[in-house]
ROMILUM-387865 format. One record per residue (C-alpha): x, y, z; residue in three letters. Coordinates in steps of 0.5 Angstrom, whole numbers, padded with zeros to 4 digits, always signed. Example, Ala and Ser with C-alpha at 12.3 -4.5 7.8 and 13.67 -1.06 7.14 Angstrom:
<sites>
+0025-0009+0016ala;+0027-0002+0014ser;
</sites>
This chain:
<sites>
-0049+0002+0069unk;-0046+0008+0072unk;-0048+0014+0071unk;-0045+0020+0069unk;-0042+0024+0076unk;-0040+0017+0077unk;-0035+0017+0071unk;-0028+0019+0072unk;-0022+0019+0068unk;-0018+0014+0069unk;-0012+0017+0066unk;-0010+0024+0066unk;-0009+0028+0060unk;-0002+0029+0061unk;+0000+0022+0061unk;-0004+0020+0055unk;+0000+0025+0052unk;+0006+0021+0054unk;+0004+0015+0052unk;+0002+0018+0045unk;+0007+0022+0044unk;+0011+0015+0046unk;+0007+0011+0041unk;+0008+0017+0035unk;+0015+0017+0035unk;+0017+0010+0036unk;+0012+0009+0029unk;+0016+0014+0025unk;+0022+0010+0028unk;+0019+0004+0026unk;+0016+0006+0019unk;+0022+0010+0017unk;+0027+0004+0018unk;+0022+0000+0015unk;+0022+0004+0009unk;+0029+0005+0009unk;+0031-0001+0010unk;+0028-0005+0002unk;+0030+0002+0000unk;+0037+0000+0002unk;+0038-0007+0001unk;+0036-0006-0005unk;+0041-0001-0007unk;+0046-0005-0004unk;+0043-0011-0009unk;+0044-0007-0014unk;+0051-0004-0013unk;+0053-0011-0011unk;+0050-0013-0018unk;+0054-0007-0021unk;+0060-0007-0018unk;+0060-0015-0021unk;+0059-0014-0027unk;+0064-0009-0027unk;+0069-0013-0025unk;+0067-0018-0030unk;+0068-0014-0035unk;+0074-0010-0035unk;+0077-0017-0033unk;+0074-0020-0038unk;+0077-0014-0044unk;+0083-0015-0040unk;+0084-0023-0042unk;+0081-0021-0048unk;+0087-0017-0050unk;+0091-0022-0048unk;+0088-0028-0052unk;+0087-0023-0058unk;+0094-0021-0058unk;+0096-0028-0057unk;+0092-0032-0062unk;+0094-0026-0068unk;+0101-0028-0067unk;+0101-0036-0067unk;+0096-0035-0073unk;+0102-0030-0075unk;+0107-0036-0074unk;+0103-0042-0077unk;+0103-0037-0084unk;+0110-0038-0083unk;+0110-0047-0081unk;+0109-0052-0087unk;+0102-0054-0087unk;+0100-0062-0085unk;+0099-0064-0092unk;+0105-0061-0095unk;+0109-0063-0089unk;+0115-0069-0089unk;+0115-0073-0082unk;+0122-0072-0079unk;+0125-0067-0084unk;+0123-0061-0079unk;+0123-0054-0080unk;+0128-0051-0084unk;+0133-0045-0082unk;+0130-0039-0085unk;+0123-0041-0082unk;+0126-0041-0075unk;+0130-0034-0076unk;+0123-0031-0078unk;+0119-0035-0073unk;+0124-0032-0067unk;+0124-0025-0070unk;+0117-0025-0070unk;+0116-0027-0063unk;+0121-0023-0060unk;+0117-0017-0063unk;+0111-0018-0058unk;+0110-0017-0051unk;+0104-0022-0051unk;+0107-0029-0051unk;+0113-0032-0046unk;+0113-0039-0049unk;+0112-0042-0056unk;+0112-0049-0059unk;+0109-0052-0066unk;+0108-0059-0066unk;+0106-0064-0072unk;+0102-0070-0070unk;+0101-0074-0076unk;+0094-0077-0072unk;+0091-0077-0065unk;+0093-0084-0064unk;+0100-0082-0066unk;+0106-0078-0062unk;+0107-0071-0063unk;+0114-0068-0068unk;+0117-0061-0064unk;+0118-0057-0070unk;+0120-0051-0067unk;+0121-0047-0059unk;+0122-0041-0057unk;+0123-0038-0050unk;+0122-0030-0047unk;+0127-0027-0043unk;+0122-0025-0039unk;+0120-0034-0038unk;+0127-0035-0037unk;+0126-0038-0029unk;+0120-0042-0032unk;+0121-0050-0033unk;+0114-0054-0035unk;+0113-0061-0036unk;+0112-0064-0043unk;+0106-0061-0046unk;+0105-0063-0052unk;+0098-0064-0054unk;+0096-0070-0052unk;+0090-0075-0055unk;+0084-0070-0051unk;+0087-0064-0053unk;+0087-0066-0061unk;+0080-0068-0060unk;+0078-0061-0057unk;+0083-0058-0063unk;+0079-0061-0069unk;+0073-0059-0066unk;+0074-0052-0065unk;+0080-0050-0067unk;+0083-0047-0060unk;+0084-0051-0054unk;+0087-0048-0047unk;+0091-0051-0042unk;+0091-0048-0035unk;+0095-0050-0029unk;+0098-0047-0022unk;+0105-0044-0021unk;+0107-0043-0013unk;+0107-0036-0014unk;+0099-0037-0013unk;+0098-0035-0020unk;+0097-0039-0026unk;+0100-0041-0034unk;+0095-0041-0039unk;+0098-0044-0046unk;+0093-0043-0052unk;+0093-0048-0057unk;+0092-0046-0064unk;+0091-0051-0070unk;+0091-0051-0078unk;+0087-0056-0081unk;+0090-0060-0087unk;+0087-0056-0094unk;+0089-0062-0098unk;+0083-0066-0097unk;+0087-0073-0100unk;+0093-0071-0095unk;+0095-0074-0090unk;+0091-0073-0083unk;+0095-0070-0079unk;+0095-0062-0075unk;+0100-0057-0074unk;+0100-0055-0068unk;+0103-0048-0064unk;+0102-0048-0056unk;+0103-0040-0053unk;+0104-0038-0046unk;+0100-0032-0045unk;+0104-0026-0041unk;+0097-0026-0036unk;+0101-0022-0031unk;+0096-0016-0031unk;+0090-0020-0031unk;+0092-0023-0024unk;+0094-0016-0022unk;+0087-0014-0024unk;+0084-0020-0021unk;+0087-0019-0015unk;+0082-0019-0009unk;+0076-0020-0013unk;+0072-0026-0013unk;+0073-0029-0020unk;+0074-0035-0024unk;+0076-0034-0032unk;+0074-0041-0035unk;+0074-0043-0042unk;+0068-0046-0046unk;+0069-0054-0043unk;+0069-0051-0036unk;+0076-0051-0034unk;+0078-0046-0030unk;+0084-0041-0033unk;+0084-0036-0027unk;+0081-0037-0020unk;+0083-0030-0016unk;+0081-0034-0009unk;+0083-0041-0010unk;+0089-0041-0015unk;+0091-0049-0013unk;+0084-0051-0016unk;+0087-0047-0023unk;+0086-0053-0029unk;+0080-0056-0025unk;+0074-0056-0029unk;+0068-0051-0026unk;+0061-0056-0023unk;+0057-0057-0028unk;+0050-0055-0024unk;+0054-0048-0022unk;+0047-0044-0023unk;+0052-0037-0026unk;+0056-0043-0031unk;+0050-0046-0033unk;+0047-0038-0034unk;+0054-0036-0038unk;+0054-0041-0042unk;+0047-0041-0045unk;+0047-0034-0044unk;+0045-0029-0050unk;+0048-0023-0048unk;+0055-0021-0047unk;+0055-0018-0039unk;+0050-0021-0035unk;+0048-0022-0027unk;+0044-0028-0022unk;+0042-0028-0015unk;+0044-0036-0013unk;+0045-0041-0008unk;+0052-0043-0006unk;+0054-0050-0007unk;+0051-0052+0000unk;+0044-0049-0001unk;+0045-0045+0005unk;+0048-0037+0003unk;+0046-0033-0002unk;+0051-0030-0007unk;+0050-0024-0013unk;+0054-0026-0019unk;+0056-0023-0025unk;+0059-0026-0032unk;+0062-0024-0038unk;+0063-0027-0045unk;+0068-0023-0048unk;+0070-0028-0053unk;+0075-0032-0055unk;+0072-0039-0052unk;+0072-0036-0045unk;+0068-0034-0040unk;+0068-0030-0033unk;+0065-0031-0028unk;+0065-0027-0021unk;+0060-0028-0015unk;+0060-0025-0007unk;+0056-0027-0001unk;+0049-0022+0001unk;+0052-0022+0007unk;+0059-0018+0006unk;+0055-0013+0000unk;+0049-0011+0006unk;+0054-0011+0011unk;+0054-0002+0010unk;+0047-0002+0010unk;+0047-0006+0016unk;+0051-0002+0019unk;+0048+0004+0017unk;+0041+0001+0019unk;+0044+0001+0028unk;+0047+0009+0027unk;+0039+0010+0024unk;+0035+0006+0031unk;+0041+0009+0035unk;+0039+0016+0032unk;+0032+0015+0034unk;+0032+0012+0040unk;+0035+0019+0042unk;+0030+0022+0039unk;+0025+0018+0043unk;+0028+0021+0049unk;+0028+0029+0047unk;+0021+0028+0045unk;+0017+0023+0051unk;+0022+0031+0056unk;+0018+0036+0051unk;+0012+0032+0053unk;+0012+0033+0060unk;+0014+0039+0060unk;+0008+0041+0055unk;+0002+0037+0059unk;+0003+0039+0065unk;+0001+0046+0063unk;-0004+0043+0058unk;-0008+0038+0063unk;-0010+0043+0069unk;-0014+0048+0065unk;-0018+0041+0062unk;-0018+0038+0068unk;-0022+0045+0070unk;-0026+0044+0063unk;-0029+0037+0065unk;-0031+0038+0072unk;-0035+0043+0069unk;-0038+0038+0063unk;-0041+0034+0069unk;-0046+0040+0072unk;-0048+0040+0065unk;-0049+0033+0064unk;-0054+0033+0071unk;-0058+0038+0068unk;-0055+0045+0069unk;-0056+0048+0063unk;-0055+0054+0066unk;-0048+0052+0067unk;-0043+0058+0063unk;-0035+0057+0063unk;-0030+0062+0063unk;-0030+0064+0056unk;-0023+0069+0056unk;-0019+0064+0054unk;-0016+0065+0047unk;-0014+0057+0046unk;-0017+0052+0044unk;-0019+0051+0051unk;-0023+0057+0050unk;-0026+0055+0044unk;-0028+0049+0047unk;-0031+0052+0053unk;-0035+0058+0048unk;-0038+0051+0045unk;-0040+0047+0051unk;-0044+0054+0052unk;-0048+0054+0045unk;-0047+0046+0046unk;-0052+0047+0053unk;-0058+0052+0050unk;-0058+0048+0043unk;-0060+0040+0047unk;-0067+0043+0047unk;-0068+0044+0041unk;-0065+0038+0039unk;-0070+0036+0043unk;-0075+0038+0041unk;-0073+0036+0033unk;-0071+0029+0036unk;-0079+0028+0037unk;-0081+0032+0030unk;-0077+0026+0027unk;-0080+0020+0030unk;-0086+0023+0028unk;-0085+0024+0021unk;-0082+0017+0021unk;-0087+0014+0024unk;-0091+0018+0018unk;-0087+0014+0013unk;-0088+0008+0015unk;-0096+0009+0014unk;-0095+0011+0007unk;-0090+0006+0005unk;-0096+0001+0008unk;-0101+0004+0004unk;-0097+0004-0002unk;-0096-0003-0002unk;-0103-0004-0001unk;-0104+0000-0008unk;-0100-0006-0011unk;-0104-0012-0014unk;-0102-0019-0011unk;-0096-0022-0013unk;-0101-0028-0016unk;-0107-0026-0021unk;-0110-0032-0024unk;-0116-0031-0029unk;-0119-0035-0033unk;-0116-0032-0040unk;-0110-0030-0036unk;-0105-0030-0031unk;-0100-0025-0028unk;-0094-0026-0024unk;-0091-0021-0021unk;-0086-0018-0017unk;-0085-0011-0014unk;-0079-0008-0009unk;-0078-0002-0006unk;-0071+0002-0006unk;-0074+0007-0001unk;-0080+0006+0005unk;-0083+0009-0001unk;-0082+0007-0007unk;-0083+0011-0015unk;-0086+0004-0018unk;-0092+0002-0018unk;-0097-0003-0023unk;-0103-0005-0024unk;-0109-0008-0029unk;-0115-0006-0031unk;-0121-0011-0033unk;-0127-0009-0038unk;-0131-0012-0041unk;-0127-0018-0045unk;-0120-0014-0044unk;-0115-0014-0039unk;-0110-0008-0039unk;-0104-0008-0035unk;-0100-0002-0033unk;-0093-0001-0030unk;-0090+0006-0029unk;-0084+0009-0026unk;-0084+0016-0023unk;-0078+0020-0022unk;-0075+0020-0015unk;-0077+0016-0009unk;-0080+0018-0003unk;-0086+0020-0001unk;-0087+0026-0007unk;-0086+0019-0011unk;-0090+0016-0006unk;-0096+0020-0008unk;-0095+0020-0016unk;-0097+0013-0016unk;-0103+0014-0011unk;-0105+0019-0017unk;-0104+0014-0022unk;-0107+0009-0018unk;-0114+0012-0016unk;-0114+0015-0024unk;-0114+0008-0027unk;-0119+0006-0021unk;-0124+0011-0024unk;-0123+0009-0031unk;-0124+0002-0029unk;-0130+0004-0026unk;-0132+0008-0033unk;-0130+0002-0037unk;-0135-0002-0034unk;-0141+0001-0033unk;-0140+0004-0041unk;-0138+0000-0046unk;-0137+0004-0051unk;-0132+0007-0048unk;-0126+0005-0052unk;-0119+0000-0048unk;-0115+0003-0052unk;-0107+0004-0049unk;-0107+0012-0052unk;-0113+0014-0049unk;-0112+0011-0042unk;-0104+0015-0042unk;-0108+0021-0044unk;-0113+0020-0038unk;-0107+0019-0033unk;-0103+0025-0036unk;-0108+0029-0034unk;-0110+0026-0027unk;-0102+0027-0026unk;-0102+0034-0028unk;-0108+0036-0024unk;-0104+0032-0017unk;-0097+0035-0019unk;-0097+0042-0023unk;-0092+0039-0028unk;-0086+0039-0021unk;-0086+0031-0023unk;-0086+0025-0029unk;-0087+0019-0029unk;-0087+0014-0035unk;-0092+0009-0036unk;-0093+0002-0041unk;-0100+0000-0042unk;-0101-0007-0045unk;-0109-0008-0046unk;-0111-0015-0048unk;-0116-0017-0053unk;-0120-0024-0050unk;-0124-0025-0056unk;-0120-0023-0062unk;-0113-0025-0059unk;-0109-0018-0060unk;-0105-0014-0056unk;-0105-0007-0057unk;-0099-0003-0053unk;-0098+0005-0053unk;-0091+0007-0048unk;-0091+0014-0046unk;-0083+0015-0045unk;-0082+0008-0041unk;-0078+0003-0044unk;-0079-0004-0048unk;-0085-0010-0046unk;-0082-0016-0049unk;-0087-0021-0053unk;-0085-0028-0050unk;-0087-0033-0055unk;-0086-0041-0058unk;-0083-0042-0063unk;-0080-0047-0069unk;-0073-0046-0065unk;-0075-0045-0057unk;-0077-0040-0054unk;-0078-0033-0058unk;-0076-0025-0055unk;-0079-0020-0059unk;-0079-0013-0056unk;-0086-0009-0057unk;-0083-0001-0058unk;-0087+0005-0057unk;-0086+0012-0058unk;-0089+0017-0053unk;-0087+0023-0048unk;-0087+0022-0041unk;-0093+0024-0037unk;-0093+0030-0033unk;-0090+0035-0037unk;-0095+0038-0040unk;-0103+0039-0041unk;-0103+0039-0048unk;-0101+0031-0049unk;-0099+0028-0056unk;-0103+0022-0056unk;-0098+0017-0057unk;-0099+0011-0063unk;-0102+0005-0061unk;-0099-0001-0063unk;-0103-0008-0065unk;-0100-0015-0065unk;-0103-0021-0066unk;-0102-0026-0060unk;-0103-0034-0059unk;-0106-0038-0053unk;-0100-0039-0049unk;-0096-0032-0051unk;-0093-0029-0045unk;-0092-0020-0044unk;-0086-0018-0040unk;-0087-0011-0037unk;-0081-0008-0033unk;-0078-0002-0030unk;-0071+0001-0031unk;-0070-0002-0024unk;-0069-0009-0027unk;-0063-0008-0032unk;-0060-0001-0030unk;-0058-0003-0022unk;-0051-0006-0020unk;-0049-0011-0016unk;-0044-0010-0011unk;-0038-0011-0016unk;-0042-0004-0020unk;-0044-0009-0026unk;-0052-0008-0028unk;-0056-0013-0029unk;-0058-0011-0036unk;-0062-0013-0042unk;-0058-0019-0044unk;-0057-0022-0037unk;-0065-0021-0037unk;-0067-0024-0044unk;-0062-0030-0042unk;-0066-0032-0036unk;-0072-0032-0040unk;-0070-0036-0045unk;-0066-0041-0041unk;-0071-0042-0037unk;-0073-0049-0035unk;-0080-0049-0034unk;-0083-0043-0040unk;-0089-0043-0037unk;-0091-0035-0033unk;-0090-0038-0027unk;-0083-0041-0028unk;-0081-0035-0032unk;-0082-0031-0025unk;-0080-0036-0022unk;-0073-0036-0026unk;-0073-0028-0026unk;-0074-0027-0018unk;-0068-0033-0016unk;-0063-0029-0020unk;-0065-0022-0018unk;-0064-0025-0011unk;-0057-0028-0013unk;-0055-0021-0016unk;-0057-0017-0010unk;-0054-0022-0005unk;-0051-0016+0000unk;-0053-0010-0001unk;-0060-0006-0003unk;-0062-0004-0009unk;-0061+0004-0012unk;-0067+0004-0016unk;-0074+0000-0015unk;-0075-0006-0018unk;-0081-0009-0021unk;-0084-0012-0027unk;-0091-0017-0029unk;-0091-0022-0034unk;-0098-0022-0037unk;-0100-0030-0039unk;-0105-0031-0045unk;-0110-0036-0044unk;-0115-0041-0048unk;-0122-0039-0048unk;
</sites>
């Protein structure tokens, strides 16, 4: 390895400041066009949208106004026709109805070409009763277009039927069937037919470099802007914007799609402005982003600019920045070999300055350091002793008597821990203690050798003295005044005492601000939980102690006591969920061996499962009593 006056920078400051400045402003260029980049496709994507929409909407007033006009008038002249039952085959419309029908129609500016028909049935040639022709139509020739079988069929189902078809002019006609039912349901059943040729001129003219298709309800195109011979075909039934327009429940509308081929995408929009049509209009992603494409080039155009600027200013700038750092670090190596006595010239106002005030203060400070670095190994060293003598104040993680069983578990948050539990044997009882000072550490540490050494002694005089009584308040009493005299009231600690009666198989218990035991037991419907509450202030507060009440339960051989520490139920696992008292009483009950043994077993497999991968805030500990037959 090489030492220290062996090391030498490979690269200059200078340069670093070339390649970061580089790196800095080529990452702003990146980001910014990152971030600009969704922000504009996606306004493009919304303007395109927009603009669609739009188009389609005011296309589809337009036709609208046209088709609304039209059909107004051909209902106007079917009032003035004969209806289908009244009506004699061959007889014709008389003189005066014509004179009305033509008056009628040369005062509108909606249709350019009329006809009305009787078609005594679908099978059966259509009668002319009537044509009339605008000035404006005077140019137009057209084919026989009398309704036909299929268009009668589309007529009686819905009333309105178009027909569409292209004319050299790159535009098209669009006529407007119009059909009267026969009232009289015994008449004959024949249909009186009108056929309109709609003056769409301003709607061509509106439709006029656009991408859109008009199209009645059966699909058939009435008006395409970009291919004006496919005028009268019908539209592909898997067309995505067709199919979203027919099933659609609201008037305007937009879909992003594929194109027929499946390989370009296309923003429409649709419109359902009534009267059996539709409007249909589309462009291709590519030709709506070509702004934004665009506007993206200028933006890298205008950074790689920048770029340049900054890398000149750079070099400028290191230049006069490098010299007095590279003075700086000659200096540092002389401080690294020892020279403590090494002082930088400290004049300088800059960060230079400062850096060189700190190497000096830096230089004077590493003994002291030092010498605290030895204190701190040392107190280290001190813990670990205490955290071993600790944990040789716990009992055994096994207990087994011959009347009862303990089974246990204790672990440390800290090197030394606020936990600690223990038993007492005298005479034919056994009392079990567990206790939870406040904090960790070693103040905690030395709490629990206090309590500890307390109940060594009370052990001691229970044993030698009979008469002494067992009971769960007397020995909180004890300790409270063992943990005054230790701490002078600057700790607490909470304490549960379950003292076991061998001979008369009952259980007293006192709680001095600690929480629940649970009394485990067999009953009718399986394994019973049942929670020993008690009352009592925390031990260290003060000399005058109220005794707390000792409660007594009857117990039976094979009923088990639950002591445990709020460090069980209150920590949280790495997704900060505590383990809680339902979790803790659903181990216990679905436990499948119910004895001492499995339930620890069962409780100390699931706190490793709860703990996996991290360590635990709060010491954890708990003991299960087992009750055994004499």
């Amino acid at each position: 390895m090489a030492t220290f006056e062996q090391i030498r920078p490979k690269r200059s400051i200078g340069f670093k400041l070339l390649v970061g400045a580089a790196v800095l402003v080529g990452s702003i260029l990146i980001a910014a066009i990152g971030i600009a980049f969704p922000l504009l496709t996606e306004d493009s994507r919304n303007f395109a949208f927009e603009l669609q929409a739009t188009q389609t909407r005011l296309l589809g007033a337009e036709f609208s106004t046209v088709a609304q006009s039209a059909l107004e008038n051909s209902r106007s002249a079917l009032a003035n026709l004969p209806t289908a039952s009244g009506y004699k085959p061959g007889v014709g419309l008389s003189s005066e109805r014509a004179i009305v029908l033509r008056s009628q129609l040369n005062n509108q500016d909606s249709i350019l070409d009329f006809e009305a028909f009787y078609v005594p049935g679908i099978d059966q040639p259509a009668e002319k009763l009537f044509a009339w022709r605008s000035d404006r139509a005077k140019s137009l020739t057209f084919a026989n277009l009398a309704p036909n079988e299929a268009r009668l069929k589309e007529l009686y189902k819905l009333g309105v039927s178009y027909l569409a078809k292209p004319t050299p002019g790159g535009k098209s006609e669009i006529h407007m069937f119009l059909a009267e039912k026969p009232k009289d349901a015994n008449g004959p059943k024949g249909l009186v037919v009108t056929r309109a040729l709609l003056d769409t001129r301003a709607v061509h003219q509106k439709a006029k470099g656009t991408y859109t298709q008009i199209l009645d309800n059966q699909g058939q195109i009435l008006i395409d802007s970009t291919n004006p011979a496919g005028t009268g075909g019908t539209v592909a039934t898997d067309n995505p914007l067709y199919k979203a327009a027919y099933s659609s429940l609201v008037q305007v509308g937009t879909l992003e799609f594929l194109d027929s081929v499946k390989t370009e995408t296309l923003f429409g929009a649709f419109a359902v402005p009534g009267y059996n049509t539709l409007v249909l209009s589309s462009i291709r992603k590519l030709d709506a982003f070509r702004g934004t494409y665009q506007l993206l080039e200028r933006l890298m155009l205008t950074g790689l600019l920048l770029l340049g600027a900054a890398l000149v200013l750079v070099v400028i700038f290191s230049i006069g920045l490098s010299r007095p750092i590279a003075e700086l670090t000659e200096a540092t190596y002389e401080i690294a070999g020892g020279n403590f006595s090494m002082r930088l010239d400290e004049r300088s106002t800059d960060e230079i300055g400062i850096l060189s005030r700190s190497m000096n203060s830096m230089s004077a400070k590493i003994q002291d350091l030092l010498l605290e670095s030895i204190k701190k190994v040392k107190m280290e060293q001190e813990v670990a002793i205490a955290a071993t003598l600790q944990q040789n104040l716990i009992p055994p993680r096994f207990i087994d008597q011959p009347h009862f069983a303990l089974h246990s578990r204790y672990q440390s948050a800290a090197e030394c821990g606020g936990d600690w539990w223990g038993y007492v044997e005298s005479r034919d009882h056994v009392s079990v203690i567990i206790a939870d000072a406040t904090g960790h550490g070693l103040p905690a540490a030395m709490l629990t050798a206090s309590a500890r050494g307390c109940f060594s002694v009370l052990q001691k005089l229970l044993q030698d003295f009979p008469r002494l009584p067992a009971i769960p308040s007397f020995l909180l009493s004890c300790a409270n005044r063992a943990i005054i005299e230790s701490t002078q009231s600057q700790l607490n600690m909470t304490m549960f005492i379950a003292s076991y009666s061998i001979a008369e198989k009952k259980l007293s218990y006192a709680s001095a601000g600690h929480n629940p035991a649970y009394l485990i037991t067999q009953g009718e419907q399986g394994l019973e939980l049942k929670q020993l509450r008690a009352r009592g202030e925390r031990l260290g507060e003060s000399v005058e102690y109220p005794m707390p009440k000792t409660e007594t339960i009857d117990l039976k051989p094979g009923d088990q006591i639950l002591l445990y520490t709020d460090g069980v139920t209150d920590n949280m696992d790495r997704f900060e969920q505590a383990y809680g008292k339902d979790r803790l009483q659903d181990i216990l009950k679905n436990a499948s061996d119910k004895s001492a043994k499995g339930l620890a077993d069962a409780l100390n497999a699931d706190l490793e499962k709860f703990y996996e991968g991290i360590t635990p805030a709060d010491d954890v500990t708990f003991v299960i009593l087992e009750t055994r037959e004499a």
